[in-house]
LUMKE-443148 format. One record per residue: x, y, z of N, C-alpha, C in turn; residue number from 1. Coordinates in steps of 0.02 Angstrom, whole numbers, plus 50000, padded with zeros to 5 digits. Example, Ala and Ser with C-alpha at 12.3 -4.5 7.8 and 13.67 -1.06 7.14 Angstrom:
BEGIN
[site [50660, 49716, 50390], [50615, 49775, 50390], [50660, 49835, 50390], 1]
[site [50642, 49888, 50354], [50684, 49947, 50357], [50645, 50002, 50394], 2]
//
This chain:
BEGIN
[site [50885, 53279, 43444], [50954, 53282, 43421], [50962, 53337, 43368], 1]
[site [50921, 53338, 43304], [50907, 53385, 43274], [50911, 53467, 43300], 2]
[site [50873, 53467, 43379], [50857, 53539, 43387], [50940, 53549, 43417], 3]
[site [50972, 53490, 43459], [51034, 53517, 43499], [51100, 53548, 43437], 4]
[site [51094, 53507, 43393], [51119, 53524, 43340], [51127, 53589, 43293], 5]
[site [51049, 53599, 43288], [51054, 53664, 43283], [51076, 53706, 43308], 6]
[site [51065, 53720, 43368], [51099, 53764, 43415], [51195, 53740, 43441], 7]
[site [51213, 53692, 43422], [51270, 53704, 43425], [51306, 53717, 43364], 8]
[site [51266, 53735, 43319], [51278, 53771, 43273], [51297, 53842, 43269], 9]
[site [51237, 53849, 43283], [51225, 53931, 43298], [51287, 53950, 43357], 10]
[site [51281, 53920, 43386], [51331, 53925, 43456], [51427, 53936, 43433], 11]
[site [51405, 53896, 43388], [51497, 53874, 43350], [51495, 53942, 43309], 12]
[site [51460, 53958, 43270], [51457, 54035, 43205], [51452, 54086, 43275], 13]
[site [51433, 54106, 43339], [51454, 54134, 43359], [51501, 54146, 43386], 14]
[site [51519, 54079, 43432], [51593, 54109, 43452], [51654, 54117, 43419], 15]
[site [51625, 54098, 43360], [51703, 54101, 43312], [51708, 54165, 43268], 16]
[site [51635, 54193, 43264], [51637, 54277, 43266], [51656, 54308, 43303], 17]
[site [51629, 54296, 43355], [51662, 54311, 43429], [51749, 54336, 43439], 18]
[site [51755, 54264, 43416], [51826, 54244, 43458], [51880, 54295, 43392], 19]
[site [51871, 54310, 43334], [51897, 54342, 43278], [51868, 54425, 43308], 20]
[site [51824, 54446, 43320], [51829, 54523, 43373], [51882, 54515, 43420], 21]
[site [51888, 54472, 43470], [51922, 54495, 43515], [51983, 54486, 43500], 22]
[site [52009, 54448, 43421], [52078, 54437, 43416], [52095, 54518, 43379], 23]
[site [52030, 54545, 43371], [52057, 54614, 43336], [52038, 54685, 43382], 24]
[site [52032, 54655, 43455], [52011, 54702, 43508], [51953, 54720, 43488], 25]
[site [51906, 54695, 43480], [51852, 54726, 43465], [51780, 54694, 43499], 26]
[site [51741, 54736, 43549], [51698, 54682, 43608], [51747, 54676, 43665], 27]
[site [51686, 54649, 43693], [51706, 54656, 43763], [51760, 54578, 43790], 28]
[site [51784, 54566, 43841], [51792, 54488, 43829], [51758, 54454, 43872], 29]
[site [51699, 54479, 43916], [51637, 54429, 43951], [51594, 54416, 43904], 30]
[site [51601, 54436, 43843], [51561, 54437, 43768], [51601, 54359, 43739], 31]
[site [51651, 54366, 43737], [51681, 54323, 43684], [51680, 54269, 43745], 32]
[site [51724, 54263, 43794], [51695, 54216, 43855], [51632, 54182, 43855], 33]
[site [51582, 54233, 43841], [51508, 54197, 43844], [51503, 54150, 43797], 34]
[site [51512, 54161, 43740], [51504, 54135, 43676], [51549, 54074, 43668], 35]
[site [51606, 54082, 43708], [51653, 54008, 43704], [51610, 53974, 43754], 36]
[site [51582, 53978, 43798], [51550, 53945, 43861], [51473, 53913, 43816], 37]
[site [51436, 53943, 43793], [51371, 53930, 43758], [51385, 53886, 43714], 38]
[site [51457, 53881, 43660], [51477, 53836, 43623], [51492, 53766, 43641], 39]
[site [51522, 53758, 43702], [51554, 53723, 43740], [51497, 53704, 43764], 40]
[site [51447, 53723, 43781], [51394, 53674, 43861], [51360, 53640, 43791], 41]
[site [51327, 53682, 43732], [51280, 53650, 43670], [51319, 53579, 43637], 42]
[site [51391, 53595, 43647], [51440, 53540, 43606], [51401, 53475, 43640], 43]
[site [51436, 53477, 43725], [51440, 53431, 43745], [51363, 53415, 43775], 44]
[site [51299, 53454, 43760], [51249, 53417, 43772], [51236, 53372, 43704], 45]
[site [51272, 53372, 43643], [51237, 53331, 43588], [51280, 53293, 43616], 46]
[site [51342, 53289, 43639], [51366, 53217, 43635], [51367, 53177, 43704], 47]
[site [51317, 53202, 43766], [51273, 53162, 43787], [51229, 53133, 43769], 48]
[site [51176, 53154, 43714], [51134, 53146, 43671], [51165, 53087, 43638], 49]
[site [51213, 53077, 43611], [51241, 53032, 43573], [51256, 52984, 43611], 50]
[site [51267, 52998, 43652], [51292, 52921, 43709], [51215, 52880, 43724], 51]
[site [51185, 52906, 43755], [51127, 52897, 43754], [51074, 52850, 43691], 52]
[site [51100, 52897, 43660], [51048, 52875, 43575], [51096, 52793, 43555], 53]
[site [51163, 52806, 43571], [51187, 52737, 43563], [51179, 52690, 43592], 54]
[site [51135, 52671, 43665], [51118, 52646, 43688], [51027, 52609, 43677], 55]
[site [51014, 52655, 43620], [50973, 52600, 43595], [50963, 52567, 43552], 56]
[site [51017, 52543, 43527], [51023, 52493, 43465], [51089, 52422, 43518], 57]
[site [51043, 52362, 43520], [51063, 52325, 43551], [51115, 52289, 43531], 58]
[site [51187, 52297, 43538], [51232, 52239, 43527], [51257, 52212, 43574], 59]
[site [51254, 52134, 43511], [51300, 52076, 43576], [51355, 52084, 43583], 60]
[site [51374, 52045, 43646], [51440, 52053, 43679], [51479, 51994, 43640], 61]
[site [51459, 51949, 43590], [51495, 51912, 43557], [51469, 51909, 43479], 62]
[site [51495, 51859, 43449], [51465, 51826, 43384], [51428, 51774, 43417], 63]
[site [51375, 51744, 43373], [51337, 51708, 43367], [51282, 51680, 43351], 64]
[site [51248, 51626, 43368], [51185, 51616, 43351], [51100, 51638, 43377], 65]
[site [51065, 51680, 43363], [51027, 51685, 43419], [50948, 51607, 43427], 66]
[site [50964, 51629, 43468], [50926, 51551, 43490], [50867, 51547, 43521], 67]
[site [50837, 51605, 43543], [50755, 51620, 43567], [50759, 51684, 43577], 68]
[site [50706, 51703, 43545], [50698, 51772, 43580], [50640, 51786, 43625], 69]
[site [50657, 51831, 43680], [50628, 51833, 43740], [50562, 51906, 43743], 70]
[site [50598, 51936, 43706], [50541, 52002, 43725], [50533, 51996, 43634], 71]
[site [50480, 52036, 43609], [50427, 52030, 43564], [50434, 52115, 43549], 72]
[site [50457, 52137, 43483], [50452, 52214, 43446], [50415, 52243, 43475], 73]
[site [50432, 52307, 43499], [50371, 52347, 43508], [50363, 52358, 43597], 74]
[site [50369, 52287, 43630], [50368, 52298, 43692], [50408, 52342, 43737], 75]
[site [50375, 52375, 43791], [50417, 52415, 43842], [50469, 52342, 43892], 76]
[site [50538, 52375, 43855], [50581, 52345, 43918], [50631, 52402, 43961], 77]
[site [50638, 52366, 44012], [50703, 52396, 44080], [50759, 52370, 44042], 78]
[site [50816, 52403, 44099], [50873, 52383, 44130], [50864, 52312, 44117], 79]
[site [50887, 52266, 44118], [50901, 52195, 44150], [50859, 52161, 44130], 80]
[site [50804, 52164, 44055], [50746, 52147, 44044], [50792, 52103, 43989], 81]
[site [50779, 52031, 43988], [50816, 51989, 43938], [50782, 51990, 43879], 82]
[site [50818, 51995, 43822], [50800, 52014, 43740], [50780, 51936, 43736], 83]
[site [50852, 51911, 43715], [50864, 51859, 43662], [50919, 51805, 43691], 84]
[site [50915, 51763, 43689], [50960, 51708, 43716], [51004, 51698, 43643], 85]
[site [51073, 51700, 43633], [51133, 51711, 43585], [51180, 51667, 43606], 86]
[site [51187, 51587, 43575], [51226, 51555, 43572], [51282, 51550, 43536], 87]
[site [51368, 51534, 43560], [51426, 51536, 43525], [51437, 51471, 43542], 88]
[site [51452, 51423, 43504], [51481, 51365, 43502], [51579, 51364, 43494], 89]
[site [51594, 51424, 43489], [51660, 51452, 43464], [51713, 51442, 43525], 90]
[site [51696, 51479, 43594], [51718, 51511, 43628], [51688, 51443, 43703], 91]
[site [51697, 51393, 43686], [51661, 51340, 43747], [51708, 51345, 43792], 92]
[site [51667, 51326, 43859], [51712, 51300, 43916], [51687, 51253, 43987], 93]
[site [51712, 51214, 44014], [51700, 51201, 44083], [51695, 51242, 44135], 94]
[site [51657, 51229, 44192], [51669, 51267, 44256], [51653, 51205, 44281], 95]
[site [51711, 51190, 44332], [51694, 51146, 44395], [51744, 51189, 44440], 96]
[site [51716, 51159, 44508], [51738, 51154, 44572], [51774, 51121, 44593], 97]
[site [51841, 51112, 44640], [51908, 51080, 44642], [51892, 51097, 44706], 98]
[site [51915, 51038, 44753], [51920, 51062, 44849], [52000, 51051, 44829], 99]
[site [51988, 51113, 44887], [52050, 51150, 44903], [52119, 51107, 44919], 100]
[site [52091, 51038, 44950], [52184, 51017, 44949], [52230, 51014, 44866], 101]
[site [52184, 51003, 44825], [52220, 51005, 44769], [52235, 51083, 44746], 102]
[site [52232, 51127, 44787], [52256, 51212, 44754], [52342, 51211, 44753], 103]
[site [52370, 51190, 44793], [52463, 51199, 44772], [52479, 51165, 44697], 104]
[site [52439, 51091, 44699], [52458, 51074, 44623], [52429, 51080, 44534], 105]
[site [52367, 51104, 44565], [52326, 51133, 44510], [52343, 51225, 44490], 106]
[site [52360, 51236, 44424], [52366, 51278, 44408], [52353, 51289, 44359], 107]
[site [52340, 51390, 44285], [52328, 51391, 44234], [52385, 51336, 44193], 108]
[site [52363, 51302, 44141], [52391, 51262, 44099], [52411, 51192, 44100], 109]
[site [52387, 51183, 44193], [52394, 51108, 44209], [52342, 51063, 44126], 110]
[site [52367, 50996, 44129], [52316, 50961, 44072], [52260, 50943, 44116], 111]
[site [52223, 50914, 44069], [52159, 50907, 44078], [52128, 50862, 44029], 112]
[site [52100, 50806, 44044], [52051, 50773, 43989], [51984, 50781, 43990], 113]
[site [51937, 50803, 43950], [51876, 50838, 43964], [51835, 50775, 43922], 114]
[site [51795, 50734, 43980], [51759, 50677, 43952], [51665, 50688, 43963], 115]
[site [51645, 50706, 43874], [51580, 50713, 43880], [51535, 50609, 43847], 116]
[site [51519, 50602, 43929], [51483, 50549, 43923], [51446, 50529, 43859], 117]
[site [51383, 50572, 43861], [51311, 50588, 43830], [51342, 50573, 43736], 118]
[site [51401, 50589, 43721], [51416, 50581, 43649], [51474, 50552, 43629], 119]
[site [51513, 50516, 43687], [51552, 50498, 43672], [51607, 50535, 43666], 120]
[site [51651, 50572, 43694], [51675, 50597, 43671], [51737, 50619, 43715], 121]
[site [51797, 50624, 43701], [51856, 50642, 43750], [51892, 50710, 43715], 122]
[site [51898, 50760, 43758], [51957, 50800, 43720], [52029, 50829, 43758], 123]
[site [52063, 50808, 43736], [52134, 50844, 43774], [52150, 50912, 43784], 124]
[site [52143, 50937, 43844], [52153, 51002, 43842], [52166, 51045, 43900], 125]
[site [52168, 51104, 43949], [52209, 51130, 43985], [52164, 51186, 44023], 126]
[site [52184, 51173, 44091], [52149, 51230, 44135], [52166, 51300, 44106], 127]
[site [52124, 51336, 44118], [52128, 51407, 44074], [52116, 51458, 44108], 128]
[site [52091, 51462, 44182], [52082, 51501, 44214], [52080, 51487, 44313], 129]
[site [52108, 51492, 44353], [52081, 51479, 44418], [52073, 51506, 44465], 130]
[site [52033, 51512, 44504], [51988, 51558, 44542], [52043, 51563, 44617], 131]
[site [52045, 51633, 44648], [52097, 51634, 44697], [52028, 51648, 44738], 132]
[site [51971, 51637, 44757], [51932, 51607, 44830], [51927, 51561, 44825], 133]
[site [51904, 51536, 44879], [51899, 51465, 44903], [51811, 51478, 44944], 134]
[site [51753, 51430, 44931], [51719, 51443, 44951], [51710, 51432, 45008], 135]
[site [51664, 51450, 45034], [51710, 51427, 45117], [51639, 51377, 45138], 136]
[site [51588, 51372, 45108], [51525, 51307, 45099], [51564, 51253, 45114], 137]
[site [51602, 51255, 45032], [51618, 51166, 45032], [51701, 51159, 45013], 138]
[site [51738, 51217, 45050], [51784, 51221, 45043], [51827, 51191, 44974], 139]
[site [51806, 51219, 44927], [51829, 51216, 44845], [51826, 51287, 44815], 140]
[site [51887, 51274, 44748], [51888, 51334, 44713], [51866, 51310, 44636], 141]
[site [51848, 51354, 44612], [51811, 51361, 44534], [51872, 51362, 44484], 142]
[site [51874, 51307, 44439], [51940, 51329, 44380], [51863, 51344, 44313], 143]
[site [51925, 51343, 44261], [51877, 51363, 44191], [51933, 51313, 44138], 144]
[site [51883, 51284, 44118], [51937, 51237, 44050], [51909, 51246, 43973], 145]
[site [51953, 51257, 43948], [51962, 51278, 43888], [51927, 51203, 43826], 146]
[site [51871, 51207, 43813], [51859, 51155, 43770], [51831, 51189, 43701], 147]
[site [51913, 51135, 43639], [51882, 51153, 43565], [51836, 51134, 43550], 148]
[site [51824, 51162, 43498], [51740, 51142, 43488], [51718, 51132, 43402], 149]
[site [51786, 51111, 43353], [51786, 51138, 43305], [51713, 51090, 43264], 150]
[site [51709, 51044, 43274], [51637, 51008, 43270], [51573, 51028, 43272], 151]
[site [51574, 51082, 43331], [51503, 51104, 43347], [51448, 51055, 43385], 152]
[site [51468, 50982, 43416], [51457, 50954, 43453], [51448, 50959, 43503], 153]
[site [51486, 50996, 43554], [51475, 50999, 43610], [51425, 51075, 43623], 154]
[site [51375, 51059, 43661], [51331, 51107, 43664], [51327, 51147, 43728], 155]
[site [51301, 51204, 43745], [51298, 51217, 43839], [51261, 51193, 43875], 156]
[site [51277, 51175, 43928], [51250, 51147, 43986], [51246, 51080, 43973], 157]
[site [51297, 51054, 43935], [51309, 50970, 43910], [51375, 50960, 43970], 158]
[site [51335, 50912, 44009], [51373, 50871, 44046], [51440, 50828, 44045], 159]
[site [51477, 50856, 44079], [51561, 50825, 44070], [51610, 50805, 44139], 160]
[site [51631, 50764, 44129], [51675, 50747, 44173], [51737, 50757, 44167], 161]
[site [51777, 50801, 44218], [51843, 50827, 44199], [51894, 50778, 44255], 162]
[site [51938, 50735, 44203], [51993, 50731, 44236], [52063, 50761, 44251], 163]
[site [52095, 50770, 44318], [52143, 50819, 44294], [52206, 50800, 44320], 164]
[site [52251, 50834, 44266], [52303, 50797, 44315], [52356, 50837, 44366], 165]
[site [52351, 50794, 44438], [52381, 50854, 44484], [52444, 50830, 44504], 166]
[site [52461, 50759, 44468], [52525, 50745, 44492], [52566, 50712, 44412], 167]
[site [52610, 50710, 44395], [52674, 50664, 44358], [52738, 50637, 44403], 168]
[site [52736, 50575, 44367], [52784, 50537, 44386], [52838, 50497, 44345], 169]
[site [52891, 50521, 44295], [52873, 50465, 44263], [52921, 50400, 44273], 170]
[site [52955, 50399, 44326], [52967, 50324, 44357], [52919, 50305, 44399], 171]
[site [52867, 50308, 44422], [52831, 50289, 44493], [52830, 50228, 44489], 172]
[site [52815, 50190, 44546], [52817, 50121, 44572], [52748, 50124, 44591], 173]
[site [52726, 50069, 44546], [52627, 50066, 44568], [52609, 49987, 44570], 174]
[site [52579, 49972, 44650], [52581, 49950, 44683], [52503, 49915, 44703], 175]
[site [52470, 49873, 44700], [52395, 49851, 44712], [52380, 49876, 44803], 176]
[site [52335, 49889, 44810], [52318, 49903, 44888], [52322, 49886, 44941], 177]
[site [52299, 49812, 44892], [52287, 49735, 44928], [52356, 49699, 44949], 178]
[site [52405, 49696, 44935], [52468, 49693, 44943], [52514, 49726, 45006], 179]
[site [52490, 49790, 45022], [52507, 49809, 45069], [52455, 49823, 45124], 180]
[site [52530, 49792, 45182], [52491, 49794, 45259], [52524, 49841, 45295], 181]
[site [52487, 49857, 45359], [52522, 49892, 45415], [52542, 49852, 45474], 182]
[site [52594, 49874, 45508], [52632, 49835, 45564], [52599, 49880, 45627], 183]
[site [52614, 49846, 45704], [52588, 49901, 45729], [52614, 49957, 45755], 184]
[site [52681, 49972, 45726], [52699, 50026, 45739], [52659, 50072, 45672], 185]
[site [52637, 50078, 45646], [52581, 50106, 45589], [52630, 50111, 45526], 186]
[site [52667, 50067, 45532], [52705, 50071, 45453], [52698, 50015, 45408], 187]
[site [52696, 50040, 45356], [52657, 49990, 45292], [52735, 49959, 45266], 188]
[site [52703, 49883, 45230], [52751, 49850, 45207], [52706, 49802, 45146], 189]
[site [52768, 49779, 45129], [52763, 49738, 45086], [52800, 49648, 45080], 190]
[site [52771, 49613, 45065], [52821, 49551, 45068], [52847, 49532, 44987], 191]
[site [52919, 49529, 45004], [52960, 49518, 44941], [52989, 49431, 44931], 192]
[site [52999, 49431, 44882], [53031, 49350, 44871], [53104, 49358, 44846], 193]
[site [53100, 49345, 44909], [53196, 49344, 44877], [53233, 49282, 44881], 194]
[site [53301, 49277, 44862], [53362, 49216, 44833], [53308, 49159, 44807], 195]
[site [53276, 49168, 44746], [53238, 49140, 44716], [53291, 49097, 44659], 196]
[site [53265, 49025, 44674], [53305, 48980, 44661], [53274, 48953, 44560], 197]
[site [53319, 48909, 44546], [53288, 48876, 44490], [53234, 48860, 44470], 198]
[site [53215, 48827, 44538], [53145, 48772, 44581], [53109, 48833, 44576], 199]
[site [53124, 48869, 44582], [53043, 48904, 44600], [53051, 48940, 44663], 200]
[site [53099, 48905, 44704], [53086, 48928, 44802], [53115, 48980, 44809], 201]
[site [53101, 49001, 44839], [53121, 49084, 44874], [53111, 49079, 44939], 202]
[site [53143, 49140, 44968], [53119, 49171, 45050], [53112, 49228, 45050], 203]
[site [53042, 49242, 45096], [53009, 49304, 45098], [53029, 49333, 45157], 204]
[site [53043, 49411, 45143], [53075, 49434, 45187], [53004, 49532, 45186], 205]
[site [53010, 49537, 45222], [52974, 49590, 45236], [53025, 49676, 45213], 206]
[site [52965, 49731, 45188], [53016, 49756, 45164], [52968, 49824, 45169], 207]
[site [52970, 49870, 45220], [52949, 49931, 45235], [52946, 49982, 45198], 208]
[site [52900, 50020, 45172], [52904, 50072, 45125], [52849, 50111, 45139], 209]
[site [52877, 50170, 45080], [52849, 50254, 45077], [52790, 50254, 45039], 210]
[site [52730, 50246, 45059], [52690, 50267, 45000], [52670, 50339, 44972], 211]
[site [52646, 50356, 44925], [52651, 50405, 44894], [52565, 50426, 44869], 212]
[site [52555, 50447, 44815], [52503, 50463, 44781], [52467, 50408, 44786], 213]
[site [52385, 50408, 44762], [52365, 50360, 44742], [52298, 50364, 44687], 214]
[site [52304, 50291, 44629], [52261, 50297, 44562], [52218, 50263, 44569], 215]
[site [52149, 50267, 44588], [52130, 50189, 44575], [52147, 50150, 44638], 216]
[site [52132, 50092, 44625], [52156, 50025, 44661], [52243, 50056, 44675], 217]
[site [52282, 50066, 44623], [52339, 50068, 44651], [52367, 50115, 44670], 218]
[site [52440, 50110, 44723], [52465, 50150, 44761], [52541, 50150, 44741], 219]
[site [52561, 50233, 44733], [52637, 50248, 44719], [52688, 50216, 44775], 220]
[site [52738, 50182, 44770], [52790, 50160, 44833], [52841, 50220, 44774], 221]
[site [52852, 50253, 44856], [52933, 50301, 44853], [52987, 50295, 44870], 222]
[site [52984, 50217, 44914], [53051, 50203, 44942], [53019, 50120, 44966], 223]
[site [53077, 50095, 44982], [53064, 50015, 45001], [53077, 49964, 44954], 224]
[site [53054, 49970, 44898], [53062, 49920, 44834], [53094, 49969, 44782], 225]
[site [53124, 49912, 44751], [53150, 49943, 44676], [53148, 49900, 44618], 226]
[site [53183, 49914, 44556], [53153, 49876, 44508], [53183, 49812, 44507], 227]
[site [53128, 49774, 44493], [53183, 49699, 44494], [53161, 49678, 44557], 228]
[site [53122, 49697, 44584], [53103, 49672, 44654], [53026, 49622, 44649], 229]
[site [53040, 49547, 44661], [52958, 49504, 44663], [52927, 49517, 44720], 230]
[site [52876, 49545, 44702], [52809, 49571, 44726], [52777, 49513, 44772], 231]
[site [52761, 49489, 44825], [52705, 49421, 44837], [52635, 49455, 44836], 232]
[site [52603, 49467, 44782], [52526, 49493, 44752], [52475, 49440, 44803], 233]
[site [52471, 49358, 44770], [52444, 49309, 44810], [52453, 49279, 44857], 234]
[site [52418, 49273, 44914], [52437, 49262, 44974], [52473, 49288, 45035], 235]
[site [52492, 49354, 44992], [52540, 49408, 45025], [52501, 49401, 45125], 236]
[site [52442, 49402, 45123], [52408, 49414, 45187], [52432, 49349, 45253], 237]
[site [52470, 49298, 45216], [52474, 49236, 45245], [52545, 49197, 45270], 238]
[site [52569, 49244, 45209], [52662, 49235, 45207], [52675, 49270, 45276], 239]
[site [52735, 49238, 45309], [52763, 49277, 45386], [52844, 49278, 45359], 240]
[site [52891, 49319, 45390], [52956, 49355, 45382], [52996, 49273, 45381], 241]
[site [53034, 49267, 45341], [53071, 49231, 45323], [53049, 49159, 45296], 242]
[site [52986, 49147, 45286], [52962, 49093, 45269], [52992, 49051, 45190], 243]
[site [52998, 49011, 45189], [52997, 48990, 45119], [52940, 48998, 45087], 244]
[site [52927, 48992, 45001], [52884, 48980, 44972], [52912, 48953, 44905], 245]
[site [52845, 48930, 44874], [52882, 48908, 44803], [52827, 48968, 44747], 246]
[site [52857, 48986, 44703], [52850, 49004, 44648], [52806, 48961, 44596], 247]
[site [52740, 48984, 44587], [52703, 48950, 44534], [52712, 48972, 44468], 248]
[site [52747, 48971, 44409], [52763, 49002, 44375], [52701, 48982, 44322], 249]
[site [52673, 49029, 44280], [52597, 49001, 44232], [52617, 49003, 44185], 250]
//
């Protein structure tokens, strides 16, 4: 670096002697030409030199902690030869895999509850990134979730379970499983208790509906029942269309 230096030294005091002759006609101008050209190739070999030379002083691509180091002073490394393993507790996140029927309702900023077993621990928080392939293995796409970390608890490659949410409702009608049957035209129902008397007695009348999403054991109804409507939960499997029953009230 020293020697290129020099000489773009020398290179610069000439052509700027140079270049002050030919502003006073004096020399040739494949003379003063030369001398801008010699200035110019010496410039820009130091500041290849410099690009270069900056490439051997190693910085990270973040802040952080370093956490093992891999190669030992002194040793010859490559390209692609790993230094030092450099942990950020700052900047955490999830990666899971989502199959693809949930891609229309999953999107950046959908919520998300990010549940790490191993410590107990739940945090509220929001898809942050999602992947437009789909793998075509196991037909799923890759999101990225955003988890704070202001604790310093959660560590990498600490195991989590992400729940997410791909639907809201906030009237839904939720419904036990067990409760509803199918007829054989393949439509699901439900048995209701209706003109429910003082006594207790009612008549069950059958009552066809839309199901919707489903949580768990239970299932969204979108149509068929409404509020204010008695459910037959027990025995539902046994009751037939218009039957009486009585009401056990506890």
């Amino acid at each position: 670096m020293a020697q290129l230096k020099a000489q773009e030294s020398l290179a610069q005091t000439t052509y700027e002697r140079q270049k002050r002759l030919w502003e006073q006609n004096i020399g040739s101008e494949i003379q003063y030409l030369q001398a801008q050209t010699q200035y110019e190739s010496n410039k820009s070999a130091v500041s290849q030199l410099e690009s270069q030379l900056a490439k051997a002083t190693v910085v990270a691509p973040f802040s952080g902690t370093i956490e093992e180091v891999m190669s030992d002073q002194g040793s010859n490394v490559a390209q692609g030869t790993p230094l030092m393993r450099i942990v950020s507790l700052d900047n955490m996140y999830i990666e899971s895999e989502v199959p693809e029927k949930y891609l229309a309702s999953i999107e950046k900023g959908t919520k998300v509850i990010a549940d790490f077993p191993v410590i107990n621990k739940k945090i509220d928080t929001e898809i942050r990134q999602v992947s437009n392939y789909i793998n075509p293995n196991n037909r799923s796409f890759k999101i990225e979730v955003g988890v704070p970390n202001k604790d310093g608890l959660i560590k990498p490659n600490l195991t989590a379970k992400v729940i997410i949410n791909d639907y809201t409702s906030e009237n839904a009608f939720l419904i036990p499983q067990s409760v509803i049957s199918e007829n054989a035209d393949g439509n699901q129902y439900v048995y209701i208790a209706t003109n429910i008397q003082d006594s207790g007695e009612a008549e069950v009348h059958q009552s066809i509906i839309q199901t919707g999403k489903t949580q768990g054991d239970l299932v969204e109804v979108l149509e068929g029942i409404k509020a204010g409507d008695h459910i037959i939960k027990e025995g539902a499997r046994s009751v037939q269309e218009g039957q009486n029953v009585q009401i056990l009230k506890q």
